[in-house]
C-alpha positions in Angstrom: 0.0 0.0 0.0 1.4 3.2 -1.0 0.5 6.6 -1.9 0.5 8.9 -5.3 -0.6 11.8 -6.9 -0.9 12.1 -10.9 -1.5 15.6 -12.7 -2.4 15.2 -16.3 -3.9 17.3 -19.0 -1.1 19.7 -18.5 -1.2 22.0 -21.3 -5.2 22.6 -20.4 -5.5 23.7 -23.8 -4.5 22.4 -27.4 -0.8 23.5 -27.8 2.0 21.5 -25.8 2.9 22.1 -22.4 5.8 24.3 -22.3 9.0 22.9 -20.9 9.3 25.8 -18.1 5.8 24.8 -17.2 6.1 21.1 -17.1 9.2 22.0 -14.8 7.1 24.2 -12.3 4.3 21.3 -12.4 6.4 18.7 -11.5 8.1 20.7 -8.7 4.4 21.6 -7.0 3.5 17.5 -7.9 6.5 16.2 -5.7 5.2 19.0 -2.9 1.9 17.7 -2.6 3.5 14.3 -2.9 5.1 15.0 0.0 2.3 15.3 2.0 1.0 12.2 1.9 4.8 10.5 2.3 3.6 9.3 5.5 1.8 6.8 3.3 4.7 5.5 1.5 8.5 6.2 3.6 10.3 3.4 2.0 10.5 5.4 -1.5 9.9 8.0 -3.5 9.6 8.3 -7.6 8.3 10.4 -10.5 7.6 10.4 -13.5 7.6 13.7 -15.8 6.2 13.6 -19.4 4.4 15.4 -22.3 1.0 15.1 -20.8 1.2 14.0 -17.4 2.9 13.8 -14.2 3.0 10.9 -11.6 4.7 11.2 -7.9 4.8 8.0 -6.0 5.6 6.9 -2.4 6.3 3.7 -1.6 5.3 1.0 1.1 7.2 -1.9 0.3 5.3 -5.1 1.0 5.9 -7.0 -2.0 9.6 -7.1 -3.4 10.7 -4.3 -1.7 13.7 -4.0 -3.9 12.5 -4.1 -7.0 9.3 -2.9 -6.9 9.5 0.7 -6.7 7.2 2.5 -8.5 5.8 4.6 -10.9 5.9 0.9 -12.6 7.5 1.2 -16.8 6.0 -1.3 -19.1 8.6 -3.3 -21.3 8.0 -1.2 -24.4 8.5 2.1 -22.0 5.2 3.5 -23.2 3.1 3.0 -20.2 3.4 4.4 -16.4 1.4 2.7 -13.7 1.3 4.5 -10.2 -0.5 2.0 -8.1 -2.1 2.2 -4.3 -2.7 -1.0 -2.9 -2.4 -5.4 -3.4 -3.4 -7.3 -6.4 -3.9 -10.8 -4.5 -4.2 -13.0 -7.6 -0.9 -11.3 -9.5 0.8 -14.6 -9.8 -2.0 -16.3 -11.4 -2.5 -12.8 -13.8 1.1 -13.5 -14.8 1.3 -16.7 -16.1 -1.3 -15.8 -18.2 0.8 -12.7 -19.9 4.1 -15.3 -19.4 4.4 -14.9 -23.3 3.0 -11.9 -24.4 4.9 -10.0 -21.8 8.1 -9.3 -19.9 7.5 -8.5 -16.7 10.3 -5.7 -15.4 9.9 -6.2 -11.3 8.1 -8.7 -9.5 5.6 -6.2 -8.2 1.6 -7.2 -7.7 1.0 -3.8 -8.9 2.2 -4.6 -12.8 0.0 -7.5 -13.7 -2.3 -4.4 -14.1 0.1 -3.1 -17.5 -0.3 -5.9 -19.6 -4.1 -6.5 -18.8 -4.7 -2.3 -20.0 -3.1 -3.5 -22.6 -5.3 -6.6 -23.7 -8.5 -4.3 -23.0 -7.6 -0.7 -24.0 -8.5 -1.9 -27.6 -11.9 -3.2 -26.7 -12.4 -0.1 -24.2 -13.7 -2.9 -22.0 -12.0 -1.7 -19.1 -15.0 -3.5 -16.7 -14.1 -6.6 -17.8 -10.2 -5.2 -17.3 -11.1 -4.6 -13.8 -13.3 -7.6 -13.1 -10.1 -9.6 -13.0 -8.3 -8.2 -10.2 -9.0 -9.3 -7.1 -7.1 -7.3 -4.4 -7.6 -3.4 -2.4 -6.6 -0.9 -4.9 -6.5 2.2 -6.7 -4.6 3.5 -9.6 -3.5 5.9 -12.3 -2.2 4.9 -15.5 -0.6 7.2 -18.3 -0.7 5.6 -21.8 2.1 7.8 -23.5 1.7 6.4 -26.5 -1.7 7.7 -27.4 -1.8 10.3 -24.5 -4.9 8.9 -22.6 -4.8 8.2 -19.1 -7.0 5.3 -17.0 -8.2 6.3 -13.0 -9.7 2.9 -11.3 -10.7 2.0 -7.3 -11.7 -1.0 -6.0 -14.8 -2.4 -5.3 -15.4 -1.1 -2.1 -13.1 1.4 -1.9 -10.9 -0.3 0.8 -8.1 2.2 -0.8 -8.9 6.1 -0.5 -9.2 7.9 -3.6 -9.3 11.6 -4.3 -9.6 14.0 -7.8 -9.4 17.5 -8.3 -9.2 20.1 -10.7 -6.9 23.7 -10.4 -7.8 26.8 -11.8 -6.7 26.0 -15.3 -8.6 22.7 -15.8 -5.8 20.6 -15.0 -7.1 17.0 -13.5 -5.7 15.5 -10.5 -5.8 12.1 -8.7 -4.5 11.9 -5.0 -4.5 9.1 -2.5 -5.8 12.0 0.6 -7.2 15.3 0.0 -4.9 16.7 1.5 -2.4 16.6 -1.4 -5.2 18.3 -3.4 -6.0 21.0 -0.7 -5.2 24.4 -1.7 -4.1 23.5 -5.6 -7.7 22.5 -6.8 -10.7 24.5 -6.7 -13.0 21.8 -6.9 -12.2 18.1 -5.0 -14.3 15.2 -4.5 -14.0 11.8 -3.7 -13.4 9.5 -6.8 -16.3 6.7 -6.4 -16.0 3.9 -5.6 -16.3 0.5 -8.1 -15.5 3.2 -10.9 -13.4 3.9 -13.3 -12.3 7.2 -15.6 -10.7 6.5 -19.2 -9.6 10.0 -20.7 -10.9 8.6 -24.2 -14.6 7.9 -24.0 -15.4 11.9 -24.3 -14.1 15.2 -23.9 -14.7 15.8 -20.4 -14.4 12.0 -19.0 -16.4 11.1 -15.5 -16.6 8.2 -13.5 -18.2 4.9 -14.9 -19.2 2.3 -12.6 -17.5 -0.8 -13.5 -18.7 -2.8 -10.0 -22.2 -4.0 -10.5 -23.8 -6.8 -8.6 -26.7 -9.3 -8.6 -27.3 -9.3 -5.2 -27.9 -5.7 -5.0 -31.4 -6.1 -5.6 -33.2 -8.3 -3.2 -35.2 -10.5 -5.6 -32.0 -11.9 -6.4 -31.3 -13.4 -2.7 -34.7 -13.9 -1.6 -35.2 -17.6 -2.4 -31.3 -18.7 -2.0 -31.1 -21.6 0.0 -31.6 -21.4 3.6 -29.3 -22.7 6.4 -31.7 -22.1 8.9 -35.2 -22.5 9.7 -37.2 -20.1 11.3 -36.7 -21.3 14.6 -33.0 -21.8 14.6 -32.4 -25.3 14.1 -30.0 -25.8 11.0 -31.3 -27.6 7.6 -28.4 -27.1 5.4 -25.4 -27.2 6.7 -23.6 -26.8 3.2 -24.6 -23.0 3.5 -22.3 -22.5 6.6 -19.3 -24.6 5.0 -19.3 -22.6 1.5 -19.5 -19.7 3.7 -16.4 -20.8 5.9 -14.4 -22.1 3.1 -14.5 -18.7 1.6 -13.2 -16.7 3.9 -10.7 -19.2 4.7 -9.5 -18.6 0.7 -10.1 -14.7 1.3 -7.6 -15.1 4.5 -4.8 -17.1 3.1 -5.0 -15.0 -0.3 -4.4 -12.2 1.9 -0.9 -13.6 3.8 0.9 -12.6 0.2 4.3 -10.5 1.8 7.8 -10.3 1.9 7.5 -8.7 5.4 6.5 -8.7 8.8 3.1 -8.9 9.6 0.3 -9.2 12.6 -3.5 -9.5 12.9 -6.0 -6.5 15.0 -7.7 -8.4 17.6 -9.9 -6.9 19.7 -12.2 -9.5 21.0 -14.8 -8.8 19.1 -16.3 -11.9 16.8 -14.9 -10.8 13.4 -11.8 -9.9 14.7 -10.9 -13.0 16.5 -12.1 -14.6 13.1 -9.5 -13.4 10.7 -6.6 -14.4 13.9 -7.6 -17.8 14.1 -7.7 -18.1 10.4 -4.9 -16.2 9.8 -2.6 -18.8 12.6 -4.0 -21.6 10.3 -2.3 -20.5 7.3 0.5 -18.3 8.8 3.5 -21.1 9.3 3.6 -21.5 5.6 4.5 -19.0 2.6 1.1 -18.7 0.7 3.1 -17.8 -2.5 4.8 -20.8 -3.2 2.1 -23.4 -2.2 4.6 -25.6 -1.1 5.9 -26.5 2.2 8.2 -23.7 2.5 8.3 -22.2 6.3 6.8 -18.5 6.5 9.6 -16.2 6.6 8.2 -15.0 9.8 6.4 -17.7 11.7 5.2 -16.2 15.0 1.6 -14.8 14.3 1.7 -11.2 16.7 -1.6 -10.1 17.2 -2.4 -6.1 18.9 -5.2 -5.0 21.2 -5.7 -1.4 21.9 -7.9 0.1 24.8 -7.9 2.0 28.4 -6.9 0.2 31.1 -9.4 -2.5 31.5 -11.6 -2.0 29.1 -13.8 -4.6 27.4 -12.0 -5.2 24.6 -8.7 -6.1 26.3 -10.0 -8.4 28.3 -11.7 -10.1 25.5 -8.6 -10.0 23.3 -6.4 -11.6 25.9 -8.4 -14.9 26.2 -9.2 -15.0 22.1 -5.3 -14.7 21.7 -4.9 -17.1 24.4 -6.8 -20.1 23.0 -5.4 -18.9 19.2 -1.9 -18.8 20.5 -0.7 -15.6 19.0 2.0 -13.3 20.3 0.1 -10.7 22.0 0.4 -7.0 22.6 -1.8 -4.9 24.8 -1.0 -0.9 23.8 -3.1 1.0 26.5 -3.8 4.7 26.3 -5.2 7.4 28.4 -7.9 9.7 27.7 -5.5 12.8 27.6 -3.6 11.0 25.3 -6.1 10.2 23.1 -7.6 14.5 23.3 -4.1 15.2 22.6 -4.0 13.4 19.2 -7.3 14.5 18.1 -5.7 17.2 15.8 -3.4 14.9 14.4 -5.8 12.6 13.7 -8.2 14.5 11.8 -5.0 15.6 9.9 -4.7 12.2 8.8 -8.2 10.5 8.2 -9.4 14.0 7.1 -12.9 13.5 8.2 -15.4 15.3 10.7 -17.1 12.5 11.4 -18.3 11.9 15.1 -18.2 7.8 15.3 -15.3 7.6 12.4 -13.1 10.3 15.1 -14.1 8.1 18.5 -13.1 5.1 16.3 -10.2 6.3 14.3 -8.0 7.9 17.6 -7.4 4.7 19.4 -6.6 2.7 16.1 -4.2 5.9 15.3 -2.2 5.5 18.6 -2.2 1.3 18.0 -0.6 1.7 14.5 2.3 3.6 16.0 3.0 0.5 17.9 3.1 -1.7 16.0 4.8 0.2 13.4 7.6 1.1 16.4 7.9 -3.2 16.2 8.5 -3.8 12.8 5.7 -4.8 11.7 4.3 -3.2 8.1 0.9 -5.3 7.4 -2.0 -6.1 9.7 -5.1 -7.9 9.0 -8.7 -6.7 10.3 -12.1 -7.5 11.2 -13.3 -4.5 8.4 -16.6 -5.4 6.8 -18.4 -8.2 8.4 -20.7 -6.0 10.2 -22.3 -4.6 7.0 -22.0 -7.9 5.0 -23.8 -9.4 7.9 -26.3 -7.1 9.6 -23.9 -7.2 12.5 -24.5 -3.6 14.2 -27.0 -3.8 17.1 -29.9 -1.8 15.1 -30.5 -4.6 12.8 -32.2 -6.6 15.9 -35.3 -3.8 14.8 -35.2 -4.6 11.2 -38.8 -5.3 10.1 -38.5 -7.6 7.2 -36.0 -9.3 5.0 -36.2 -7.2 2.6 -35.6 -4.0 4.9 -33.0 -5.6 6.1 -30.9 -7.0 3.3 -31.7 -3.6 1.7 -29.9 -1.5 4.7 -26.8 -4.3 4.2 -26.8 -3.0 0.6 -27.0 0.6 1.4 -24.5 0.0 4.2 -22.1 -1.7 1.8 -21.7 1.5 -0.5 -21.2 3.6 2.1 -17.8 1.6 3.4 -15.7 3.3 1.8 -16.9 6.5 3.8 -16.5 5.3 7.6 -14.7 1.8 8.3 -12.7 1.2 5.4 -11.3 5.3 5.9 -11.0 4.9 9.5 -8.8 1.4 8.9 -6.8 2.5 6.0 -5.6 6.1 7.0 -5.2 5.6 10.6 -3.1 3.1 10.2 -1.3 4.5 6.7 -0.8 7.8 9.0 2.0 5.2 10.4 3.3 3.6 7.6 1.4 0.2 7.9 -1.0 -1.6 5.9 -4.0 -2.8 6.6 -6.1 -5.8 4.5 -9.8 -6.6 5.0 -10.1 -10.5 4.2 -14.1 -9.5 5.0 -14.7 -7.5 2.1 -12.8 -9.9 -0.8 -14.4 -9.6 -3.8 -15.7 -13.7 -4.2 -16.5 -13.2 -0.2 -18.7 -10.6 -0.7 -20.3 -12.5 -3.2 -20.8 -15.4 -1.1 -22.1 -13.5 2.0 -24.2 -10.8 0.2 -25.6 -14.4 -1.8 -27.0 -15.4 1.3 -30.4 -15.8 2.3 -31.4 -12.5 4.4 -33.4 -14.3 7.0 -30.1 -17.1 7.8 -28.6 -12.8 9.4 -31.7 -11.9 10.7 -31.9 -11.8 14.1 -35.0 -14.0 14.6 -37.5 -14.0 17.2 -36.6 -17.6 19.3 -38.3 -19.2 21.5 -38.0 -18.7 25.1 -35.1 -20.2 26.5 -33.4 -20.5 23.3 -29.5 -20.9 22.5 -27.6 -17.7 21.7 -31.2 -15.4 22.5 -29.9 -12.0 23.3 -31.7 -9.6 25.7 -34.4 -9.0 23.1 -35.2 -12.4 22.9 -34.0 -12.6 19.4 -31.0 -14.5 17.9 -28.0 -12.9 18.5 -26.6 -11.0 15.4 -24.3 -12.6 12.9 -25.3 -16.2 13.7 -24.6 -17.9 10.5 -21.3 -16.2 11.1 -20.7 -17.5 14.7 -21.9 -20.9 13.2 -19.5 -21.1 10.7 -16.3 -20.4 13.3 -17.4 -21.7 16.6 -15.0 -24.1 16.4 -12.2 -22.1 16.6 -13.0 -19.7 19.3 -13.7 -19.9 22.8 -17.1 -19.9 23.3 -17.2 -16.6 25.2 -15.9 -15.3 22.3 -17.6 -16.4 19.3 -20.6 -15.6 21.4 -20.2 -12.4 22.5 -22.3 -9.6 21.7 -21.7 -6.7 19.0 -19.4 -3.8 20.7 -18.6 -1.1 18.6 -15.1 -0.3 18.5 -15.2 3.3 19.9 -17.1 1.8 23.0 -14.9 -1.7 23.2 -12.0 0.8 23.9 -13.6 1.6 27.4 -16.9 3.5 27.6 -15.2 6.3 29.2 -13.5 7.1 26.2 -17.1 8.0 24.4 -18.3 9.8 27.4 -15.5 12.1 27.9 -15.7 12.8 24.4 -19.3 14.0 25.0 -18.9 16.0 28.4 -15.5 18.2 27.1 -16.7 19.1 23.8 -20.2 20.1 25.4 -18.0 22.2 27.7 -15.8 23.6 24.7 -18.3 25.1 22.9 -20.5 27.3 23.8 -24.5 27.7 23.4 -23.8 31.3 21.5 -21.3 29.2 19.0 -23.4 26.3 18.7 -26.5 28.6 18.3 -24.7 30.6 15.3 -23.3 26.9 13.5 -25.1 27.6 10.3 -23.6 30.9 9.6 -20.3 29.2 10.7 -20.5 26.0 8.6 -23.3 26.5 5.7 -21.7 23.6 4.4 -23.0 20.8 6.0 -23.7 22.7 9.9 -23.0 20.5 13.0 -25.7 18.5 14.5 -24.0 18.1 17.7 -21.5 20.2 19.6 -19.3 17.3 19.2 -19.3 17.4 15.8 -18.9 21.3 15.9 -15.8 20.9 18.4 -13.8 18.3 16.0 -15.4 20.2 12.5 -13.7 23.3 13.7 -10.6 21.1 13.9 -11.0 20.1 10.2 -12.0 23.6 9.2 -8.5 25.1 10.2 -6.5 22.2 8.2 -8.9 21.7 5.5 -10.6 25.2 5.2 -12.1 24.8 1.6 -16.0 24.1 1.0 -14.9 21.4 -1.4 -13.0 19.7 1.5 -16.1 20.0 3.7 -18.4 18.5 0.6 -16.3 15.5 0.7 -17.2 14.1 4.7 -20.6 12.5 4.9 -23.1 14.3 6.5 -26.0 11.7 7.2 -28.4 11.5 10.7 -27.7 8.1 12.2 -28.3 5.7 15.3 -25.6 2.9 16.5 -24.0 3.3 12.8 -27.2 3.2 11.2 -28.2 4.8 7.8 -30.6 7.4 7.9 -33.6 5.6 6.0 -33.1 3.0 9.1 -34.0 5.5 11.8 -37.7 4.5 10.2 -37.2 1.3 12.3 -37.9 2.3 15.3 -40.5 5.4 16.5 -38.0 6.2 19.6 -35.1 6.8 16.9 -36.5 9.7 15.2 -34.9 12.2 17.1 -31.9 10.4 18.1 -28.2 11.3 16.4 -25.8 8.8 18.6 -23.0 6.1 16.6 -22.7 4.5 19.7 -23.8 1.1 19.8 -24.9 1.4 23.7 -28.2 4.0 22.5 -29.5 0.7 21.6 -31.4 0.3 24.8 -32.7 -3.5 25.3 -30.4 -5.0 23.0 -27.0 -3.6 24.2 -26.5 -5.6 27.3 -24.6 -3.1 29.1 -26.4 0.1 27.9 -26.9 2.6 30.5 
């Protein structure tokens, strides 16, 4: 995982760029490259031609010596700068064993010789379709002066474009290496793709498009459940467990250390035990070669005797990973709030409670010598897993929230993951939201997630009386967790840190600002105004390191309960004037709510 910014169109009109231009473009390309170096400290590189400009910094996690990028095809005609892991490269390079010569043994270039197979077809979906991995990318055809701007699925990898006064386009990996060049930023979608050929003013096409979206499609899928708990089909659960076991050990691909995030939570303790199953081998060879680094380390963040820890030290226990509790105090964690909306460049209430703790963990484990972690990322929305789902009404409400939940990833958990930990220098990979995985999970039958009204006195009933959330989940895994663990209930990660942390968050900034501010927020903040004083304590924050409207534009803005969309907040009557992330305003399903 890595960082770049790409400037192209440089001449913004018909004649040629001028040579003293290209030369002041290319020194303001490596100054906003710098900005985001925190991304990439292992190397730097640019490339500088007719029509385009691309900065890279480097993370080395895959042949860290020859691998440094912007990427040269063999015929020198093509410049890749690439952010991210292409899982499946080796199996992408025997198929282009003859056709091309592969110059390093990055994952990263497989994506060269498929542009070339497609750009004659313009099928660039189909181009995209068979890459399985977390990225996003520029690519500069020199040769015909077109250029090619793609993210992933999900948008696991953060994606920014802009355009300056003079029309020039711009793609970034953070906004803030856009901030202050370009007039206008958003965020580059998600599941899209931009090819400077199809018109004369190009935009995103969606190349990500899914079945399951719709919920005719998953309505009649097989059931592993019936509707009082007992399981029919047990075949569900196994395809369901065998692929995230593929997901998992795809994921291992590195040529340096890495650990696993365990909290305690269910999907965390997941992706460690599955993760130790693979982890004594090197995935790449599929042989019987020892992993370079055989020890599986595993990290726990939270105050001092908070729920998570305690549940992380018996799921790391009974795993048998090397385990690290980082703990941090709640001055330490107000101290860092700057510096954390620096880096995840959001306003955000829950994604700021969540992001600070995971921003003081990454420097940890970076301090160890470790450069990759896997996560828990994903299952939650691929599952129904958040505590609100116990309201759901009906399948089809509820599979259509996952849905709506799943395209807003890429705005919340997948930010909060990938620049909290990148503000460090280490990457982290979401075995959750694979692309087959989320095929198999979103495939599912919506009722095998629901959480079910059981009978009384039922395994696994919650306080509600309903199945707990996740089950078909739990099912799948129980045999590799303590059962405390594979059975706990849903807590968020902002609350599993310690509740105090939440709560102190609530009392200081409703202390810091004032009635007379929060009063005049509108006139403050016409773009997007505060709903909370907490959000109006950490948007003035933003404000002073990202002062443009089109910096504001790009944080969502959307009225929520316990991580809930805002069409959910239909659910539930007592909901309609709530505005809380945390999973404890749940009352009756939250076991410890108060």
């Amino acid at each position: 995982m890595c960082g770049f910014v790409g400037c192209f169109d440089l001449s913004s009109g018909d004649k040629p760029v001028a040579d003293g231009l290209r030369d002041e473009l290319r020194a303001q390309v490596l100054e906003m490259s710098k900005k985001i170096r925190h991304r990439g400290p292992d190397w730097s590189g640019v490339y500088t031609g007719n029509n385009a400009i691309l900065s890279h910094e480097r993370l080395s996690i895959v042949d860290p010596l020859s691998g440094k990028q912007p990427l040269i095809s063999d015929d020198k005609k093509i410049i890749l700068a690439a952010n991210g892991e292409i899982y499946n490269h080796m199996e992408i390079r025997r198929e282009f064993s003859k056709e091309y010569e592969f110059q390093t043994g990055s994952d990263c270039e497989v994506i060269i010789p498929l542009y070339k197979k497609y750009r004659k077809s313009g099928d660039f979906t189909a181009m995209i379709e068979k890459l399985s991995g977390i990225f996003a990318f520029a690519l500069y055809d020199s040769e015909n002066d077109t250029y090619l701007i793609a993210r992933d699925e999900i948008g696991v990898i953060p994606l920014y474009q802009g355009w300056d006064k003079a029309g020039r386009y711009y793609a970034a990996s953070e906004l803030k290496a856009l901030e202050g060049i370009c007039q206008t930023i958003e965020e580059f979608p998600n599941g899209s793709y931009l090819y400077s050929a199809s018109s004369p003013s190009p935009a995103p096409v969606r190349w990500y498009k899914r079945d399951w979206e719709k919920f005719d499609a998953v309505k009649n899928s097989p059931k592993a459940a019936d509707d009082k708990g007992n399981i029919i089909n047990p075949g569900v659960i196994e395809k369901l467990r065998n692929s995230l076991e593929n997901a998992v050990k795809a994921q291992l691909m590195s040529d340096v250390p890495y650990g696993v995030l365990l909290s305690g939570g269910l999907d965390s303790s997941i992706i460690a035990a599955v993760t130790q199953k693979f982890s004594k081998k090197r995935v790449e060879t599929d042989s019987t070669e020892s992993a370079w680094w055989p020890q599986l380390h595993s990290f726990a963040v939270g105050l001092e005797g908070s729920p998570d820890l305690i549940a992380a030290r018996k799921a790391a226990e009974y795993i048998g990973t090397v385990h690290h509790e980082v703990h941090f105090t709640i001055q330490e964690a107000l101290d860092a709030l700057p510096d954390v909306i620096y880096h995840i460049e959001t306003y955000d209430i829950t994604t700021v409670r969540a992001s600070t703790p995971m921003y003081l963990l990454a420097r940890v484990i970076k301090s160890m010598g470790i450069k990759m972690v896997l996560s828990g990322e994903g299952s939650d929305e691929l599952f129904g897993g958040y505590l609100y789902f116990h309201k759901a009404p009906d399948s089809k409400e509820f599979h259509e929230e996952l849905v709506r939940k799943m395209s807003k990833l890429h705005l919340y958990d997948c930010l909060r993951a990938n620049k909290s930990l990148m503000a460090w220098g280490v990457e982290g990979r979401v075995p959750f939201l694979d692309k087959d995985f989320i095929d198999t999970a979103m495939s599912l039958n919506p009722t095998d997630k629901m959480c079910i009204k059981l009978p009384k006195g039922a395994e696994h009933a919650g306080a509600d009386g309903q199945r707990i959330e996740k089950w078909i989940l739990r099912k799948a895994f129980e045999d590799m967790l303590p059962e405390s663990i594979c059975w706990r209930q849903k807590e968020q990660f902002s609350d599993g840190v310690g509740y105090s942390w939440i709560d102190t968050l609530k009392k200081m900034t409703e202390e810091k600002v004032s009635d007379a501010e929060f009063a005049r927020r509108e006139n403050r903040f016409p773009v997007n105004p505060p709903k909370t004083k907490e959000e109006y304590f950490y948007r003035e924050i933003y404000s002073r390191l990202f002062p443009s409207d089109s910096a504001a534009r790009c944080v969502p803005h959307e009225a929520g309960v316990a991580c809930s969309t805002a069409k959910a907040l239909e659910w539930d009557a007592a909901w309609k004037n709530m505005d809380e992330p945390s999973g404890r305003a749940i009352a009756g399903v939250h076991d410890k709510a108060y």
